[in-house]
PyMOL Python script that loads the backbone (N, CA, C, O; Angstrom):
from pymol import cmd

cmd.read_pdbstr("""\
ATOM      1  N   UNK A   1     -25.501  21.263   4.568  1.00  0.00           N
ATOM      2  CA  UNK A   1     -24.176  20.863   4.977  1.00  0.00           C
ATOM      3  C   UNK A   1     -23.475  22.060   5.577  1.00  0.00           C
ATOM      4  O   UNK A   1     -23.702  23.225   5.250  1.00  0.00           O
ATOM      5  N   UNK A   2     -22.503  21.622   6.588  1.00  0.00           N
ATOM      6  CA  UNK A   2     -22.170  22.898   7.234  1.00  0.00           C
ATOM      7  C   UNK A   2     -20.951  23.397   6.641  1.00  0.00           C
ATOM      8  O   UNK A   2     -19.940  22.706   6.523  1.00  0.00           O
ATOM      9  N   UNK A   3     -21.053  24.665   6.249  1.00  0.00           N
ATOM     10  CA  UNK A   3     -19.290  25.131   5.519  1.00  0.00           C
ATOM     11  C   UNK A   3     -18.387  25.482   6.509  1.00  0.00           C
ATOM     12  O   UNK A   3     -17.414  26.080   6.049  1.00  0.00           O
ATOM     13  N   UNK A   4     -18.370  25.333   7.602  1.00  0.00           N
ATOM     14  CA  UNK A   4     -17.616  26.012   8.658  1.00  0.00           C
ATOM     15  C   UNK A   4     -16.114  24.999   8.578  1.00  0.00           C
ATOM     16  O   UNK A   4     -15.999  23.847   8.161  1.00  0.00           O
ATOM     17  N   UNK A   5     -15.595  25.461   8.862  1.00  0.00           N
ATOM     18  CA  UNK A   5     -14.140  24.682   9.040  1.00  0.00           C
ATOM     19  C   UNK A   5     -14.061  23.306  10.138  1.00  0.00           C
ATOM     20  O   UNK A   5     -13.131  22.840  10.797  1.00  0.00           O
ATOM     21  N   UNK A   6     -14.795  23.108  10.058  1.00  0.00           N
ATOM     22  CA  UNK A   6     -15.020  21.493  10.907  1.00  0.00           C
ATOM     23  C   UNK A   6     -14.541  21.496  12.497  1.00  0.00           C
ATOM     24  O   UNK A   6     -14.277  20.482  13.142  1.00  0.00           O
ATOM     25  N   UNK A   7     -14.500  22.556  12.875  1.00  0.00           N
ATOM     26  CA  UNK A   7     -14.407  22.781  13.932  1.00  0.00           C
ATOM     27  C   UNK A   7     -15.219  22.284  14.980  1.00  0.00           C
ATOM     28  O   UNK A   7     -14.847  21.644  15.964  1.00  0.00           O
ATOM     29  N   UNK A   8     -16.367  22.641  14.675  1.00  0.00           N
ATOM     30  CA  UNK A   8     -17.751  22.316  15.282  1.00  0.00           C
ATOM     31  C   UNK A   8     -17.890  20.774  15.265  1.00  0.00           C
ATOM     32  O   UNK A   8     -17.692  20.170  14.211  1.00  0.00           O
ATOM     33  N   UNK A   9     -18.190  20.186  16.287  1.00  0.00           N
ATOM     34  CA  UNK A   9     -18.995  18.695  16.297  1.00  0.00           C
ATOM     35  C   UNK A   9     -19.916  18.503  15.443  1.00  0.00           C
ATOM     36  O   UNK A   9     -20.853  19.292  15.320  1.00  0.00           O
ATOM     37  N   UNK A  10     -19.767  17.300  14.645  1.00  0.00           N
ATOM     38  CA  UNK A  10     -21.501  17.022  14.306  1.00  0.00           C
ATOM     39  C   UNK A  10     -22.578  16.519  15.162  1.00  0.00           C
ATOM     40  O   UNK A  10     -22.556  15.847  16.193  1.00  0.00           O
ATOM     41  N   UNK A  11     -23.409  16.960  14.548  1.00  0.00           N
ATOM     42  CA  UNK A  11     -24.687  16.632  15.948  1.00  0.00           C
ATOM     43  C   UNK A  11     -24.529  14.984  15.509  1.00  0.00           C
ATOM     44  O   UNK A  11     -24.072  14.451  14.498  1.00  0.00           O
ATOM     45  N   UNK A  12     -25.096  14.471  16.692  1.00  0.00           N
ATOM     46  CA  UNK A  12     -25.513  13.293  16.776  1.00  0.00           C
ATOM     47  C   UNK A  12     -26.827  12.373  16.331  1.00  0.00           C
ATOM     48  O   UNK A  12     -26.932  11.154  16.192  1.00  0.00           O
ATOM     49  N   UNK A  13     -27.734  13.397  16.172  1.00  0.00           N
ATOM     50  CA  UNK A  13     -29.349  13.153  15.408  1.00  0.00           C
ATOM     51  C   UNK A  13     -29.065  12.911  14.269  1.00  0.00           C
ATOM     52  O   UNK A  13     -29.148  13.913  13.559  1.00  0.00           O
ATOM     53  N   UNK A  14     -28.722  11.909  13.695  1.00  0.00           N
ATOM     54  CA  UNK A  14     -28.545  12.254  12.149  1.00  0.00           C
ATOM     55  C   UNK A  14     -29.685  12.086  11.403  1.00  0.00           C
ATOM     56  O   UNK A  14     -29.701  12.468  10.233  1.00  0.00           O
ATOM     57  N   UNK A  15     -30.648  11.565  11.916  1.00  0.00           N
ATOM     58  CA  UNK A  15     -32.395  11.642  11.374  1.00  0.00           C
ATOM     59  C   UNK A  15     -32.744  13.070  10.958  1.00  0.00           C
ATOM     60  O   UNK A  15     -33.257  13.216   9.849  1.00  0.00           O
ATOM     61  N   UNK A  16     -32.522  14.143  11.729  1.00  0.00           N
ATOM     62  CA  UNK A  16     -32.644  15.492  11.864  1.00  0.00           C
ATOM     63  C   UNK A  16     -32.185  16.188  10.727  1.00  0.00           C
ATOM     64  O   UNK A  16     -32.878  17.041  10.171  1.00  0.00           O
ATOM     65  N   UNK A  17     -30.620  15.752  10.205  1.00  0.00           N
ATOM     66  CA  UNK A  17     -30.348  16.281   9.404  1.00  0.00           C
ATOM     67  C   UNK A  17     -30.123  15.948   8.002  1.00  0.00           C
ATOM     68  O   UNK A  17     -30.010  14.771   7.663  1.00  0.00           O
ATOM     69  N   UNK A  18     -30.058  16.815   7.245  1.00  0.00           N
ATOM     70  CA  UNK A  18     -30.558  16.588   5.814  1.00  0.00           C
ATOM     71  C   UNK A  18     -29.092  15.532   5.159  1.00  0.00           C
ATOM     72  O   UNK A  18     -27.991  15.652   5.697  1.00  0.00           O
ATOM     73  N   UNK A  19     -29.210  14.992   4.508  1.00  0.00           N
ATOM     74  CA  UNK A  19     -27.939  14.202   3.654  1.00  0.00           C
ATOM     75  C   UNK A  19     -28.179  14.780   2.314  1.00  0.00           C
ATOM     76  O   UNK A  19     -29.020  15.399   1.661  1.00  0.00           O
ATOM     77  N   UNK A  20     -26.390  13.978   2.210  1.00  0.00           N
ATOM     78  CA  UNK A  20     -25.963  14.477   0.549  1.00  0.00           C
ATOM     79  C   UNK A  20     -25.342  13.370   0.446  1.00  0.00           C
ATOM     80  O   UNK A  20     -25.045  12.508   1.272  1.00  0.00           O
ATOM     81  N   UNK A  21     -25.076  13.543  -1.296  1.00  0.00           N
ATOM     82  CA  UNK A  21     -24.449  12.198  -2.043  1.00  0.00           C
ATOM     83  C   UNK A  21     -23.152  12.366  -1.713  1.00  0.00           C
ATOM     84  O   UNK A  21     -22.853  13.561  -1.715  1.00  0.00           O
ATOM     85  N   UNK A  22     -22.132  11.540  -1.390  1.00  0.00           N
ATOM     86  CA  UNK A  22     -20.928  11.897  -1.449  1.00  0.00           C
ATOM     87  C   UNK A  22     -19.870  10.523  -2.125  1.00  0.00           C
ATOM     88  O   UNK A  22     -19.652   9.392  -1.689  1.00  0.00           O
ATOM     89  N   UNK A  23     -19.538  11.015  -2.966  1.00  0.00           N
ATOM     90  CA  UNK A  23     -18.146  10.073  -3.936  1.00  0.00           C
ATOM     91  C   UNK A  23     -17.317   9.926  -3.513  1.00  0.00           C
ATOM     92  O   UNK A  23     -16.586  10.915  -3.452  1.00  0.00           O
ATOM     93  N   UNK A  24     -16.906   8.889  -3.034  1.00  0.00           N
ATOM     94  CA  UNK A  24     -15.316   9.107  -2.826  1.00  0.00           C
ATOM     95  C   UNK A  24     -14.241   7.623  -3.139  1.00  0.00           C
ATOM     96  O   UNK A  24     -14.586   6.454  -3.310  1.00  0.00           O
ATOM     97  N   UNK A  25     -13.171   8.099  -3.129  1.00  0.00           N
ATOM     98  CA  UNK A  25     -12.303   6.587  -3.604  1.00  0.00           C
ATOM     99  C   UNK A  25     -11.552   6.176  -2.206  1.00  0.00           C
ATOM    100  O   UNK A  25     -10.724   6.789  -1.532  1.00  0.00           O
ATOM    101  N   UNK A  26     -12.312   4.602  -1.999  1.00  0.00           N
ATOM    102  CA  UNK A  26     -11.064   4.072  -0.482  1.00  0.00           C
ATOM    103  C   UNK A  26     -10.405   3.046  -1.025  1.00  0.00           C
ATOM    104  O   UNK A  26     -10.682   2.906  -2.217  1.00  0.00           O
ATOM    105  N   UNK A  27      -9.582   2.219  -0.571  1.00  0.00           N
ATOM    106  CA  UNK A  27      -8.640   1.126  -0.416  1.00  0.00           C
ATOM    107  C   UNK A  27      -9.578   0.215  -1.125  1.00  0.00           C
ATOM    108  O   UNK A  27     -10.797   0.377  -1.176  1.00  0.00           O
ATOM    109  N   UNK A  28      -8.793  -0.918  -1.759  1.00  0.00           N
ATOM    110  CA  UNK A  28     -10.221  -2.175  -1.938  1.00  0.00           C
ATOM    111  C   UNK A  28     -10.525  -2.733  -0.440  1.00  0.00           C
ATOM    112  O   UNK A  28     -11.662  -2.966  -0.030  1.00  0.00           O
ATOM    113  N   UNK A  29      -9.136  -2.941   0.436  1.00  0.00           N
ATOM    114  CA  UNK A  29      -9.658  -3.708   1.326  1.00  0.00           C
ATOM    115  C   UNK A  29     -10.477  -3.307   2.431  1.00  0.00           C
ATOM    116  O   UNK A  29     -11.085  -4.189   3.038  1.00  0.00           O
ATOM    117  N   UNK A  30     -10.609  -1.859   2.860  1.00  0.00           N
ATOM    118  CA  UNK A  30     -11.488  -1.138   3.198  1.00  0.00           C
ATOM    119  C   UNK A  30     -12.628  -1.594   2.985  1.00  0.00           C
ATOM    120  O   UNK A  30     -13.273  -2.303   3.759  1.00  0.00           O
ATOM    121  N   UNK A  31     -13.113  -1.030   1.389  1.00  0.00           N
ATOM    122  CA  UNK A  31     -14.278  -1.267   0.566  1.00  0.00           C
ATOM    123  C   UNK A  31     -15.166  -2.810   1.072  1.00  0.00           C
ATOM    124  O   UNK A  31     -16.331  -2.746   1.462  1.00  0.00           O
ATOM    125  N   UNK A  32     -14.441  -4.071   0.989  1.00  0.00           N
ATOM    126  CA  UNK A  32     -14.412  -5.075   0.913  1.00  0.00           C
ATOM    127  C   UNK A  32     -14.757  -5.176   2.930  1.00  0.00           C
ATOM    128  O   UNK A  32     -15.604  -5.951   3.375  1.00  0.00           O
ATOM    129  N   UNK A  33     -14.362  -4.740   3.359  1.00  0.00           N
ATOM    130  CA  UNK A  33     -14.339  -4.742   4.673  1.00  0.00           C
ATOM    131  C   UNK A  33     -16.300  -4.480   5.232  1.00  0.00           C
ATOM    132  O   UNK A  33     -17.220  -5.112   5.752  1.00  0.00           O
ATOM    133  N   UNK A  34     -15.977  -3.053   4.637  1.00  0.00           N
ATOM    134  CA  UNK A  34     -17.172  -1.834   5.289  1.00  0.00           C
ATOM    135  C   UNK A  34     -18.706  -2.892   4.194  1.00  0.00           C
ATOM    136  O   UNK A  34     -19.787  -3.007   4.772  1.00  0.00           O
ATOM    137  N   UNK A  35     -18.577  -3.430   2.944  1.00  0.00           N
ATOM    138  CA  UNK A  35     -19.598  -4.135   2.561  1.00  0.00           C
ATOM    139  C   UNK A  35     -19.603  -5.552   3.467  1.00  0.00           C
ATOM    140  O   UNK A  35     -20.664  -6.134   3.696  1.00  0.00           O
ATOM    141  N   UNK A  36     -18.281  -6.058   3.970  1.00  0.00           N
ATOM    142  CA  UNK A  36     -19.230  -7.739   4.591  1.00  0.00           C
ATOM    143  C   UNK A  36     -19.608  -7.449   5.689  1.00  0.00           C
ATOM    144  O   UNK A  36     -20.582  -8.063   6.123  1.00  0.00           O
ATOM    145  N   UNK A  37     -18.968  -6.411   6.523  1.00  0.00           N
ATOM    146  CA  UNK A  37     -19.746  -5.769   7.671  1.00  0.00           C
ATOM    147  C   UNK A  37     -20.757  -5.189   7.518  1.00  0.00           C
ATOM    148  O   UNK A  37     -20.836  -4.409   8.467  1.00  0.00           O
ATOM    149  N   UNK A  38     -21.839  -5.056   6.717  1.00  0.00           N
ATOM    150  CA  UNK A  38     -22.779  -3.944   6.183  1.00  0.00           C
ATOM    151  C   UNK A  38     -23.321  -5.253   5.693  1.00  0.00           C
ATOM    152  O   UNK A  38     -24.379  -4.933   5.151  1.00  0.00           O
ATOM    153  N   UNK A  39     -23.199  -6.387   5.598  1.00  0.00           N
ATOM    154  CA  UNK A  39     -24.274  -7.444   4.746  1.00  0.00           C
ATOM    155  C   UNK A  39     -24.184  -8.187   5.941  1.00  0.00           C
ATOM    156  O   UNK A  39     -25.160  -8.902   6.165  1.00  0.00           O
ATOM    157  N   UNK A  40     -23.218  -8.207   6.813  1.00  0.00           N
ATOM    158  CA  UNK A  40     -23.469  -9.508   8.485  1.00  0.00           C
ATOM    159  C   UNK A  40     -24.454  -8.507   9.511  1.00  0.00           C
ATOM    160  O   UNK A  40     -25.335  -8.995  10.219  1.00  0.00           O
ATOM    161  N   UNK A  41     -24.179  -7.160   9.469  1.00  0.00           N
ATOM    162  CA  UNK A  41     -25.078  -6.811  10.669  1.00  0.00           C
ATOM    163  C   UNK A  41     -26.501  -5.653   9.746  1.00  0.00           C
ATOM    164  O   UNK A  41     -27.049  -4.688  10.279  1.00  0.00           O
ATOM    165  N   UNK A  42     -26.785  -6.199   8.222  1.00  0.00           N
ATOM    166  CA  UNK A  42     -27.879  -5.664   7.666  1.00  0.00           C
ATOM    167  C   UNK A  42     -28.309  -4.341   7.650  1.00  0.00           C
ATOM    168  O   UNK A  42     -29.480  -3.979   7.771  1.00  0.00           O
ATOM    169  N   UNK A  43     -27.254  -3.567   7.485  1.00  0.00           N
ATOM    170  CA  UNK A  43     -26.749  -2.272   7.151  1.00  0.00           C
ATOM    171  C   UNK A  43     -26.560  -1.508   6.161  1.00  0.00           C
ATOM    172  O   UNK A  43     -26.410  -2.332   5.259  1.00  0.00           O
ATOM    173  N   UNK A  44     -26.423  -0.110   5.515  1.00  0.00           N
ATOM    174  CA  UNK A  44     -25.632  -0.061   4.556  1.00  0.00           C
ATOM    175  C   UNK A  44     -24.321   0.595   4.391  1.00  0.00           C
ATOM    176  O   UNK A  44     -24.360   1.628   5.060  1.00  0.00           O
ATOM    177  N   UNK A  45     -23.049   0.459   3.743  1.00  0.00           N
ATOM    178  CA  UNK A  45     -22.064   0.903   3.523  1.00  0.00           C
ATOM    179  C   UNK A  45     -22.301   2.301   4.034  1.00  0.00           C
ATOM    180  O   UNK A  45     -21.551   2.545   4.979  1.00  0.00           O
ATOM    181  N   UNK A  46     -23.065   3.255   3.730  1.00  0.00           N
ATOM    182  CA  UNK A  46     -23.130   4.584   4.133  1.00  0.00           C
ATOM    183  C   UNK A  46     -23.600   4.817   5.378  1.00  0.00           C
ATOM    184  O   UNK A  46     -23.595   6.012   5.674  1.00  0.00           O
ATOM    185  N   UNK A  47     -24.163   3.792   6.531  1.00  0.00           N
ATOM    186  CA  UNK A  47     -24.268   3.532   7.505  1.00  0.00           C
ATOM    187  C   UNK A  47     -23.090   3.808   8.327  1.00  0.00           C
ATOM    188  O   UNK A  47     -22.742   4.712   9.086  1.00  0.00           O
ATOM    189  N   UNK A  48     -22.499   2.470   7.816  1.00  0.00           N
ATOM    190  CA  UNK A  48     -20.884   2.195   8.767  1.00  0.00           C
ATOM    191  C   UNK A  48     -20.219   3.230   8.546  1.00  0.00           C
ATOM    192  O   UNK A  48     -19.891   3.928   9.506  1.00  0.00           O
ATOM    193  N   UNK A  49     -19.830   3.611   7.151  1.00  0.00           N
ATOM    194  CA  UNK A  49     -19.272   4.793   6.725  1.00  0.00           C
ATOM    195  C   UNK A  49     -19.787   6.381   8.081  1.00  0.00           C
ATOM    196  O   UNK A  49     -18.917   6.963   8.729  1.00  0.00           O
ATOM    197  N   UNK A  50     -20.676   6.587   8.141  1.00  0.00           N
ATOM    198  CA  UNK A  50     -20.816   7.643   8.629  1.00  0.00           C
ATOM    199  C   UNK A  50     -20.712   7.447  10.211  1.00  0.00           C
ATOM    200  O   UNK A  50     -20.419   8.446  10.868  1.00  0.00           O
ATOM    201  N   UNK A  51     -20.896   6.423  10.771  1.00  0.00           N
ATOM    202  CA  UNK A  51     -20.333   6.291  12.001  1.00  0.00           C
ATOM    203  C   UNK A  51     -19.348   6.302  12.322  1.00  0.00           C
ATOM    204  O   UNK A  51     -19.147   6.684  13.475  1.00  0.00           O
ATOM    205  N   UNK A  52     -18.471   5.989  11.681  1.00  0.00           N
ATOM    206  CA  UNK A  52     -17.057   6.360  11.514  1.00  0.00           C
ATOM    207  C   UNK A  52     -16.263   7.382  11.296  1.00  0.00           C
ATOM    208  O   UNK A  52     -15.130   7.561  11.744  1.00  0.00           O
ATOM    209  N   UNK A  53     -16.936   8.105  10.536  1.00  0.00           N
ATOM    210  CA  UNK A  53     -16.692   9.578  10.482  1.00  0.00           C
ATOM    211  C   UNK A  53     -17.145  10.287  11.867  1.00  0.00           C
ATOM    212  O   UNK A  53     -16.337  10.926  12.541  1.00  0.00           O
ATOM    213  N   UNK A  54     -18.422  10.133  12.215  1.00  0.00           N
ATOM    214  CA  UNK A  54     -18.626  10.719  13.521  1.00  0.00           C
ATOM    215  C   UNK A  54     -17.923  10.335  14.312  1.00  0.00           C
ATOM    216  O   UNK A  54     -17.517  11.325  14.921  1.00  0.00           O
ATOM    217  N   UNK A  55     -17.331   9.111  14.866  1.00  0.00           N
ATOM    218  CA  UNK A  55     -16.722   9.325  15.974  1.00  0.00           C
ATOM    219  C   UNK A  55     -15.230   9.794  15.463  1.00  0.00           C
ATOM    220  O   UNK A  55     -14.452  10.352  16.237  1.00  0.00           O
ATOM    221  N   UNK A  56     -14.981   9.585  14.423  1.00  0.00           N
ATOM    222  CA  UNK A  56     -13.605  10.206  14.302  1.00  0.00           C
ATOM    223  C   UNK A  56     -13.845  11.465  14.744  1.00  0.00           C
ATOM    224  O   UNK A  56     -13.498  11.563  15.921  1.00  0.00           O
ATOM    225  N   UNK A  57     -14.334  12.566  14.261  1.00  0.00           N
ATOM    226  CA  UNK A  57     -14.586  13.707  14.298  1.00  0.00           C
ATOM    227  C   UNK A  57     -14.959  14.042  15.814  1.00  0.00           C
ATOM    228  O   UNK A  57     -14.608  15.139  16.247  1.00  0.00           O
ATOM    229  N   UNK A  58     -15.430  13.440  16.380  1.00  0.00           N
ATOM    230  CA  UNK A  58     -15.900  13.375  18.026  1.00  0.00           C
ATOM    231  C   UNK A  58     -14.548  13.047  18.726  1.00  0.00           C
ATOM    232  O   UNK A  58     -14.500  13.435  19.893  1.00  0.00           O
ATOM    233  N   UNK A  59     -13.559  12.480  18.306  1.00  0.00           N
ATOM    234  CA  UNK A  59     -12.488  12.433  19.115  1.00  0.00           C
ATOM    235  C   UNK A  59     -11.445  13.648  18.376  1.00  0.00           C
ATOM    236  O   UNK A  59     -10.285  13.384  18.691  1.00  0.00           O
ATOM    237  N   UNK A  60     -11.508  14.704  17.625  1.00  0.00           N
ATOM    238  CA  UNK A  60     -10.743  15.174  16.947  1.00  0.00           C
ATOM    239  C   UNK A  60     -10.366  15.624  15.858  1.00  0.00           C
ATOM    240  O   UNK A  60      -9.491  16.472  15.686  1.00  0.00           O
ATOM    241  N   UNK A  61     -11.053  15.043  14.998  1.00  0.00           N
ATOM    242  CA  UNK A  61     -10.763  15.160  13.824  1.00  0.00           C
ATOM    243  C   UNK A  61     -10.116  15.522  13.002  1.00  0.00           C
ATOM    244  O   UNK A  61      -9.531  14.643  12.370  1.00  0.00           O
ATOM    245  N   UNK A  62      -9.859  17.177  12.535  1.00  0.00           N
ATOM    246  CA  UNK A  62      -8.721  17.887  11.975  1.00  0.00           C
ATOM    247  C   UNK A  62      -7.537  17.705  12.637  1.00  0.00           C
ATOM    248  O   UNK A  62      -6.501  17.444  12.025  1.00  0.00           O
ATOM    249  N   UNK A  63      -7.605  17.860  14.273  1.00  0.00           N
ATOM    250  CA  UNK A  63      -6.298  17.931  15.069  1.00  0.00           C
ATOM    251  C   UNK A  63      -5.475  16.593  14.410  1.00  0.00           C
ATOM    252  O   UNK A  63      -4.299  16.484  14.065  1.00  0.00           O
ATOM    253  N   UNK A  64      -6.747  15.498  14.383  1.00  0.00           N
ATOM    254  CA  UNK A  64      -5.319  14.340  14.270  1.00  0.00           C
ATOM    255  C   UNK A  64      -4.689  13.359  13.028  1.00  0.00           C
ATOM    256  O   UNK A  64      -3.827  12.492  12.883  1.00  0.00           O
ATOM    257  N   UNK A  65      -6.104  14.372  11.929  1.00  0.00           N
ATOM    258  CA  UNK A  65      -5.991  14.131  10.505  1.00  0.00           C
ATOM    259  C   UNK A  65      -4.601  13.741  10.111  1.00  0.00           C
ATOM    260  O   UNK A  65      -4.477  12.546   9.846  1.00  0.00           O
ATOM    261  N   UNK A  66      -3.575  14.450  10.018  1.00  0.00           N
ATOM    262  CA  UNK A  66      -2.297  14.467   9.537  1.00  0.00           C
ATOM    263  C   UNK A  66      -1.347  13.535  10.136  1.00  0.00           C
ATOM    264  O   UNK A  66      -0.352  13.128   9.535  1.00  0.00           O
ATOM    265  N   UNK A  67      -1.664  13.200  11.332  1.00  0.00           N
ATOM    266  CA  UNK A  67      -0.646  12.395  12.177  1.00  0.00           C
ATOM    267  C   UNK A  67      -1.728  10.938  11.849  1.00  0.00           C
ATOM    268  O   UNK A  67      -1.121   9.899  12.110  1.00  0.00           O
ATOM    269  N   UNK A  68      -2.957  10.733  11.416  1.00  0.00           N
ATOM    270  CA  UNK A  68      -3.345   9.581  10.833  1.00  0.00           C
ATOM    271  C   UNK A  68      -3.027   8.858   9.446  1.00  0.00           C
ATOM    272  O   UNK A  68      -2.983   7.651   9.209  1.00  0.00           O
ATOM    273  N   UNK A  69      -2.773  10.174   8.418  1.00  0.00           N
ATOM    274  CA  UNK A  69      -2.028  10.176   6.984  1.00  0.00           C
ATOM    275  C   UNK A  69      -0.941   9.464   7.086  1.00  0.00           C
ATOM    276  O   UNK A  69      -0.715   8.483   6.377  1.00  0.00           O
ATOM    277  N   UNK A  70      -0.073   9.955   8.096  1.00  0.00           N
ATOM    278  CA  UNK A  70       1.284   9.481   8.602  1.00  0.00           C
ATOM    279  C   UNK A  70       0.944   7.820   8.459  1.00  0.00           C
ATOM    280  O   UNK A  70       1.103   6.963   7.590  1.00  0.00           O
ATOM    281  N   UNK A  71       0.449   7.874   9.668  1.00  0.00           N
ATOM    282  CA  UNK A  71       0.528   6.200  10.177  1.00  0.00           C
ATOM    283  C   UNK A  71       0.051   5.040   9.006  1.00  0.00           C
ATOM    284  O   UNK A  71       0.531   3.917   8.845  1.00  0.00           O
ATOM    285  N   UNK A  72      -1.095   5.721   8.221  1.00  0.00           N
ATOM    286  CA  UNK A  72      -1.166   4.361   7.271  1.00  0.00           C
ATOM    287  C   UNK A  72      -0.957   5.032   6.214  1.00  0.00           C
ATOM    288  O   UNK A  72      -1.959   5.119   5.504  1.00  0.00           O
ATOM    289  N   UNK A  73       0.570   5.888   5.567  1.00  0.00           N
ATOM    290  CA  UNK A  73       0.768   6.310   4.621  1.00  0.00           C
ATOM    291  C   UNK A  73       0.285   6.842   3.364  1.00  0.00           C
ATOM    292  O   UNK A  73       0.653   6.971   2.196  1.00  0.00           O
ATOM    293  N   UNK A  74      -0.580   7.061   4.023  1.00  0.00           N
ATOM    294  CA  UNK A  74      -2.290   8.191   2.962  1.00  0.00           C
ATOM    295  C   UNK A  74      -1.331   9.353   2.838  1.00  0.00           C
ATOM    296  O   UNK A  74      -0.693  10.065   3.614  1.00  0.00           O
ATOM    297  N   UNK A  75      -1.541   9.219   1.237  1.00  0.00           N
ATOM    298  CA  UNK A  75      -0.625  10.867   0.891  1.00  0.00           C
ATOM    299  C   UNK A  75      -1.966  11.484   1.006  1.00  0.00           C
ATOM    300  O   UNK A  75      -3.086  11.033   0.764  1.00  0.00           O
ATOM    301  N   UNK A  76      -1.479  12.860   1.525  1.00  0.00           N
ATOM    302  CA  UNK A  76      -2.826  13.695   2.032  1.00  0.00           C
ATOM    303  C   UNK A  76      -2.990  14.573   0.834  1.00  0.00           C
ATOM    304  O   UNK A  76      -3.723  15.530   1.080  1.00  0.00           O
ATOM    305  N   UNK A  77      -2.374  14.528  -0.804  1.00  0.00           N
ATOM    306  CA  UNK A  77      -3.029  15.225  -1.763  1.00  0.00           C
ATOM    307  C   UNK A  77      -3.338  14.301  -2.956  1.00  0.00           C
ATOM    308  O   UNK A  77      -3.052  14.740  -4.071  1.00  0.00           O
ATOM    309  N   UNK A  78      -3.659  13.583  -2.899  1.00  0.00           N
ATOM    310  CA  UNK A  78      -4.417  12.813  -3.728  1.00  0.00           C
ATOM    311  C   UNK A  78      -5.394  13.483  -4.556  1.00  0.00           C
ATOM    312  O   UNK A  78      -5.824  12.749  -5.445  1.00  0.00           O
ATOM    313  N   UNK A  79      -5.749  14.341  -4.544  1.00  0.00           N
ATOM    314  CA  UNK A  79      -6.754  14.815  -5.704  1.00  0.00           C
ATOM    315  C   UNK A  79      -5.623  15.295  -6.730  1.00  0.00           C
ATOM    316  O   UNK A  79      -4.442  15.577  -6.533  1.00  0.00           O
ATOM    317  N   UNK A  80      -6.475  15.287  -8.007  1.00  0.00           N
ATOM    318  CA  UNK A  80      -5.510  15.579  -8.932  1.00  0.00           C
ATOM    319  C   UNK A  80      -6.405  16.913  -8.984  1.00  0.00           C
ATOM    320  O   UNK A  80      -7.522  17.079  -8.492  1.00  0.00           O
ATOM    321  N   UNK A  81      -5.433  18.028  -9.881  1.00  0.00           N
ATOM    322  CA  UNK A  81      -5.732  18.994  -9.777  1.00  0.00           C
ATOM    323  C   UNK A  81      -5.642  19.527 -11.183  1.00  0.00           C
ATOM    324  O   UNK A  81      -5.941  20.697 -11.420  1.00  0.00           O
TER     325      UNK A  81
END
""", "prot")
cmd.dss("prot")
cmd.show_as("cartoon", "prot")
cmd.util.cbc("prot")
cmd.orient("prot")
């Protein structure tokens, strides 16, 4: 995994590169979303999931992180600490 400040694009091969487990908590209706789309086009959740991340990140990513928090009212510190 790359530690760099996300600056960098992710490559597009994702065959190429190695995966990791990753946890995380979304919306139910999200959740509920990304599984009937992932059972109509015979996929898996971590499929859709990561395409989504790539192109986010391909149009921007960090730059427009915060002004996306905004729009669908994602408090951006949600981890408890």
């Amino acid at each position: 995994m790359d530690k760099g400040e996300g600056s960098e694009s992710p490559s597009t091969d994702v065959k190429k590169r190695p995966h990791v487990r990753l946890s995380i908590s979304i919306a139910e209706d999200i959740a509920l979303k990304v599984r009937d789309l992932g059972f109509k086009e015979r996929t898996s959740d971590s499929s859709i999931v990561e395409v989504a991340l790539l192109q986010f990140f391909k149009s921007g990513g960090p730059v427009l992180l915060r002004a996306a928090l905004e729009k669908f009212g994602i408090d951006p510190h949600r981890r408890k600490k």
